[in-house]
C-alpha positions, 0 to 999 in steps of 0.5 A, spaced: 222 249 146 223 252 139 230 254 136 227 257 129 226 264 128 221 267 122 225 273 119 219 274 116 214 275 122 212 281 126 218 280 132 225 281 130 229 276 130 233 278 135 227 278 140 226 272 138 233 270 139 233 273 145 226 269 147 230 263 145 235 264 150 231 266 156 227 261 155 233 256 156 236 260 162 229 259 165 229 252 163 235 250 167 239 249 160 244 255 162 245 255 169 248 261 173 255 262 170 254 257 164 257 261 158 251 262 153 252 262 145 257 267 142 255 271 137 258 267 132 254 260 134 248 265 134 249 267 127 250 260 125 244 257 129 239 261 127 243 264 119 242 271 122 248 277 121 252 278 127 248 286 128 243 281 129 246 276 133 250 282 138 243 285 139 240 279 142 245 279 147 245 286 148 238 285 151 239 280 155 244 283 158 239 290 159 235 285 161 239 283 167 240 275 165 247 276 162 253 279 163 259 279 159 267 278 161 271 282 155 275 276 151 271 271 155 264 271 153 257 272 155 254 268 162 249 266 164 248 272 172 242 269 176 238 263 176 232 266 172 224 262 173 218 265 170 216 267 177 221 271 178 220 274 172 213 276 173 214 279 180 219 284 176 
């Protein structure tokens, strides 16, 4: 599963950031009500600014994935697989 970005490529970062993400819920790696990396761990994971990192959480948690609890941090809402996100 890749956890490098191409800062330089015709995604966004923080698609691909958000790519990253999902792609580990799906996989089990974040299972419902696993907290998902701060905005701080992804800054430093991926060498991104924080606007960057903070606009990949906000599209998982557009995209319903995630939700966050105000000085708790960003959990994981449903066990996600490809299948479902298909039928969507």
């Amino acid at each position: 599963m890749a956890s490098k970005i191409d800062p330089t490529g015709p995604v966004p970062p923080y698609r691909q950031i958000a790519a990253i993400i999902r792609e580990r819920i799906e996989a089990g790696e974040y299972s419902k009500g696993t907290r998902i990396p701060t905005e701080s761990e992804i800054v430093e994971t991926f060498e991104v600014a924080r606007t960057t990192a903070r606009r990949s959480v906000a599209l998982l948690r557009e995209e319903g994935l995630v939700e966050t609890v105000p000085q708790r941090g960003t959990y994981v809402r449903l066990p996600v697989t490809a299948a479902d996100r298909s039928a969507s």
